[in-house]
N, C-alpha and C positions, 0 to 999 in steps of 0.2 A: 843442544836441541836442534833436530830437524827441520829444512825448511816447511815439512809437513805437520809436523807439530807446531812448528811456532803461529799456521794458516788456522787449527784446527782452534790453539786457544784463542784467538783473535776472534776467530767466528764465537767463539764461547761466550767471552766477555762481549762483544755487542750484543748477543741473546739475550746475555743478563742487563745489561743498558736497557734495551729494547724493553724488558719486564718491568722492569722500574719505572719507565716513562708512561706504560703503558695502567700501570699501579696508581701513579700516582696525579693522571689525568682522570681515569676512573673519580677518584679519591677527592680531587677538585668538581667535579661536573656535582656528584649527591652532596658531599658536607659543604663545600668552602665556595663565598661567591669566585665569578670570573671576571667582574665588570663593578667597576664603580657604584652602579646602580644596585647590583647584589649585594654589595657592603651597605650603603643605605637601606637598603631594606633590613639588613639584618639587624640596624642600628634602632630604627625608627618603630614606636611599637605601633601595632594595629591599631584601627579603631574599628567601631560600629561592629557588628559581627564577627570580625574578625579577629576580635581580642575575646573574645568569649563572653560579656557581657549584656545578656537580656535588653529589649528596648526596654523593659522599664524600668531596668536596674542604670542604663543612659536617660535617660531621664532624672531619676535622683543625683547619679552626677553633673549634670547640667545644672540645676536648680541650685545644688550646696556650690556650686563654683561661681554661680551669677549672684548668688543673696549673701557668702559668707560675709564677702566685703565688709557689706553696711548692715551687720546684725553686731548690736553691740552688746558689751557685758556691763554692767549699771553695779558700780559700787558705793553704799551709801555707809555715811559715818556720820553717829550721833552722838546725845553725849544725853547719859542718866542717871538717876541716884538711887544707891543703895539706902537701907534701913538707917545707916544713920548719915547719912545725907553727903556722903564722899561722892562725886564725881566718878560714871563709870564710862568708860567710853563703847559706843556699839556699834556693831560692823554689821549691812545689810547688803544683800546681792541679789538681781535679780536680770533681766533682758529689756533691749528694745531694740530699734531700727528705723534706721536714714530715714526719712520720708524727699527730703531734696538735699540737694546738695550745695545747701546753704548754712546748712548743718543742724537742722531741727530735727530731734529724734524723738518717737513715739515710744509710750510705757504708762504701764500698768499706775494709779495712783498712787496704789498700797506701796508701790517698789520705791518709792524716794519721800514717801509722806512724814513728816516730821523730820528730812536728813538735814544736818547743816553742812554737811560739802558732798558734793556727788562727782565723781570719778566715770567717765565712760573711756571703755579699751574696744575700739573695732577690730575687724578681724584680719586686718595687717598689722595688731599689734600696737599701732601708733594709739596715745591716751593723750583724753584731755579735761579738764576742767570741763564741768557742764553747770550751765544757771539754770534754774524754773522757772521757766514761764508762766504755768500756772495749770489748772487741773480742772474736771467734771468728776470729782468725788461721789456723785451718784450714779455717775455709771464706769468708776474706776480711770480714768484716761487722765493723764498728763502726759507736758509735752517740755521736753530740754533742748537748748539749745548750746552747741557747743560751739567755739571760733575755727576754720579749717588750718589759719596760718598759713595761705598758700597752698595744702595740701591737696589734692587731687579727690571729691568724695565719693563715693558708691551709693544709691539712693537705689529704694526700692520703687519699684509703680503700685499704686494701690489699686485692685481691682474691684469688684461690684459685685457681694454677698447676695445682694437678691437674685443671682441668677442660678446661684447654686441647687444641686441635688443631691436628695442622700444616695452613697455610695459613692458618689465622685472620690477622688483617691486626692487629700492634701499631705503638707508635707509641714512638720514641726521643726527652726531652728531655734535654738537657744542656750540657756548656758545651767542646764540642772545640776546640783548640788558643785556647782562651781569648773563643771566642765566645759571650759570655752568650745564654742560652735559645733553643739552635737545635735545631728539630723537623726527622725522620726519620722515616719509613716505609718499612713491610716487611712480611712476614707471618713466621710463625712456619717455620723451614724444619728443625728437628727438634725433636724430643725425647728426652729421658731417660739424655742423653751423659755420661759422667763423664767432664770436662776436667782435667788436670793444668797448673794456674797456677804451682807451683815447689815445691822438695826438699821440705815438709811438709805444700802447700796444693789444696785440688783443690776444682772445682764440681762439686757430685752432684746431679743427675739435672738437669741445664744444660739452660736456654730457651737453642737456636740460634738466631739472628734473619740477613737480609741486610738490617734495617732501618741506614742507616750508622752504626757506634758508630767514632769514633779516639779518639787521647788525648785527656784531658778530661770522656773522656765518664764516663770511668768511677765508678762510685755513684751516677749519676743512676737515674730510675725508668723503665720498660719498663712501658708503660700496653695494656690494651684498648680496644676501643671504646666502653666502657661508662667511661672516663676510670678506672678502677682500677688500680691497681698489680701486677705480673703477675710481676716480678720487676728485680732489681737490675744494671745493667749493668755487667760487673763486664772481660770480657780479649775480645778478638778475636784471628783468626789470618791472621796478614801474613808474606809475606815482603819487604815494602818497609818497614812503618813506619803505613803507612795502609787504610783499610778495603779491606777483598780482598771484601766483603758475607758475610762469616761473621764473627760477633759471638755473643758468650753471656754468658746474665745466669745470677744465683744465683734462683732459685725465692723467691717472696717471704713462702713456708712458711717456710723455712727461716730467714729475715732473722727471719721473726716471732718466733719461738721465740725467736733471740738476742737480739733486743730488749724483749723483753716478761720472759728471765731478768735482765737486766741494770738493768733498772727495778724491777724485786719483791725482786731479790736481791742485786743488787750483784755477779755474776757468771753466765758460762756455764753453768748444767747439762749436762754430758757425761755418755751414758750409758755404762757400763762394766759387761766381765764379768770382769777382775783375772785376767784369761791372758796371758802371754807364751812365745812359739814362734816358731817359722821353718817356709817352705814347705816340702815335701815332692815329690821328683818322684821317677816312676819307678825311676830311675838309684840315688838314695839311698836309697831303699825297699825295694829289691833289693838291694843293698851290705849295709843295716841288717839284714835278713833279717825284715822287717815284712810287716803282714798285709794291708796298702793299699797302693795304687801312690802315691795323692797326696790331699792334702788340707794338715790346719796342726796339727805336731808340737806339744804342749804339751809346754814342759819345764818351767814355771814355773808354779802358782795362788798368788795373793794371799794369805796369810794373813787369815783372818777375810773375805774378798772375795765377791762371792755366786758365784762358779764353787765356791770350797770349802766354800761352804755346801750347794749342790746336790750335794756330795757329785766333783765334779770330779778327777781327779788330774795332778800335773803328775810330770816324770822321778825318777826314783830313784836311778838313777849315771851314770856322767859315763864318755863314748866320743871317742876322737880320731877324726873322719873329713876325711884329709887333713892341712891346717891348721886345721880347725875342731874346735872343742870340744862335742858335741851331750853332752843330757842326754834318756835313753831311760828309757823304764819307763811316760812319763805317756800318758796317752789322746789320740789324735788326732782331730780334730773337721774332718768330711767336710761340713756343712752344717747352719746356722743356720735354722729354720724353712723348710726345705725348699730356702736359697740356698744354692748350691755354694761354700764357701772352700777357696782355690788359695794364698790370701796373707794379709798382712799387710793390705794395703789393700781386699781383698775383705768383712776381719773391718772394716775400720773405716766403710766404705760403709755395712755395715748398722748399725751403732751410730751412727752419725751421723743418722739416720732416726727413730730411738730415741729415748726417753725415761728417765731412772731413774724404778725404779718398773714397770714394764713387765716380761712374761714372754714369753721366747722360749724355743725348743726348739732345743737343741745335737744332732746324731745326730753320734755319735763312735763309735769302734773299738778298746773295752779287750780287746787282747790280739787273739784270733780273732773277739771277739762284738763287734756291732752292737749298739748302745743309743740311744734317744732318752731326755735329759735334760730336764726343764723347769730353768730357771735366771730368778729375779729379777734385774733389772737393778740394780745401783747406780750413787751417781754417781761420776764420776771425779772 
């Protein structure tokens, strides 16, 4: 080879050096970092916009990542008897959550009523033994507490139902047909519904939701967007079995009350006025030859009760109308601080609202005359 040739490959192969380098710097600057800080990025995912996710789709991740914690699943087991009286054993499941981090957990009555051992699994999985406390059966609430063992707990904050609006956007966790910690959204689509749950028990003044609440879900929490507790998910109304998107929780006022008597006192405070009566309608009113078309006949005051302390009267003698036996003479009581009573469960609406201790105004109808009463509340 010539010294002119061996010049010309030389130039050659550095041409093609030159192309490679020049390839493969390209090839670095668009695909592959050049700096430490390029590698971290590429490792580290987006957030906020940058990962593609809606604010309000960050929003439901926020909320399931701050409530999963202390949203527990409620396993209950009983024991019952077949026809011919063998021993069957039954397994119930339903939701609650943290309220502190002391380990008292909030749920539904229905979910642990008659268990003899209850099992809660939070949402790191750790389970524990839980004891009852004890319950408001009329308006669904109990409350378990469990031991932490040292363990570190996640408690929810409870926030304040009265300030709600329909449409506000909450959010459902809980554990339907045995699905641990699955989230739902919805917005709030009424308020202030008094629901009847069965012959003794009702929700007053009920968060409607079409957030999806089915079985399981119930005693789990009904969060805002602020991750607070808004109220307790307690019955939905199906005629299949599964969400129809009308779902209601108990108002998380209301839970408060019961769980906050049940911790201090070892039971419910019910407020009470020590009356007992039946309704009143026209028809009877008119029969009776009374001064009211309708309100809530008293035939009964407490003895020592604070209706007979305000001075209250209940019937004096005793009339057959029909097959029923009325007791007439006592004062009829047309409305409670200005709320119309029709009924029995109109009188208990508002006492359920109530506190003992508290002073309400009875307008009642002794004889021809209209009176307002002030009456102390006691407790039942």
């Amino acid at each position: 080879m010539t010294p002119d040739q061996t010049a010309q490959r030389k130039v050659r192969i550095l041409g093609i050096l030159l192309l490679i380098g020049l390839a493969a710097y390209w090839a670095g600057t668009r695909w592959g970092p050049r700096s430490p800080a390029g590698v971290e990025a590429l490792r580290t995912p987006a957030s906020g916009s940058e990962s593609g996710l809606t604010p309000d789709e960050l929003i439901n991740v926020r909320i399931y990542r701050q409530a999963e914690p202390a949203v527990a699943n409620i396993v209950t087991r009983a024991v019952e008897y077949d026809f011919f009286l063998n021993p069957v054993p039954v397994e119930g499941a339903g939701s609650g959550f943290l309220i502190d981090t002391d380990g008292h957990v909030l749920t539904n009555y229905h979910v642990v009523q008659d268990a003899e051992t209850i099992e809660v699994t939070l949402g790191d999985q750790s389970r524990y033994k839980a004891k009852f406390l004890g319950a408001d059966p009329r308006n669904d609430i109990a409350l378990l507490k469990i031991d932490p063992k040292g363990h570190k707990l996640t408690a929810l904050p409870l926030g304040d139902a009265r300030t709600l609006e329909v449409g506000q956007k909450v959010l459902a966790i809980g554990n339907p047909f045995g699905f641990q910690s699955t989230l739902t959204t919805g917005v709030v689509s009424a308020l202030g519904r008094t629901v009847q749950t069965g012959q003794n028990t009702f929700i007053d003044e009920a968060i409607q939701t079409d957030a999806a609440i089915n079985r399981g879900n119930s005693g789990g929490p009904l969060l805002n967007t602020r991750g607070e507790v808004i109220g307790v998910n307690s019955a939905i109304y199906t005629p299949s079995g599964t969400t129809a998107g009308i779902g209601f929780a108990i108002p998380i006022n209301t839970a408060r009350h019961v769980a906050e008597d049940l911790i201090t006192q070892g039971r419910v405070r019910r407020a009470s006025l020590g009356i007992e009566g039946r309704p009143l309608w026209p028809g009877l009113a008119q029969a009776l030859g009374l001064s009211v078309d309708e309100g809530f006949l008293i035939e009964r005051v407490t003895p020592g009760g604070p209706a007979e302390a305000a001075g209250i009267r209940g019937g004096t003698r005793t009339v057959l109308a029909g097959l029923q036996e009325l007791r007439l003479g006592g004062d009829i009581l047309i409305a409670v601080d200005g709320k119309k009573i029709l009924s029995q469960v109109d009188l208990n609406l508002i006492l359920n609202r109530m506190r003992p201790g508290e002073t309400v105004t009875l307008t009642i109808y002794r004889g021809q005359q209209k009176m307002d009463v002030k009456v102390k509340l006691g407790e039942r």
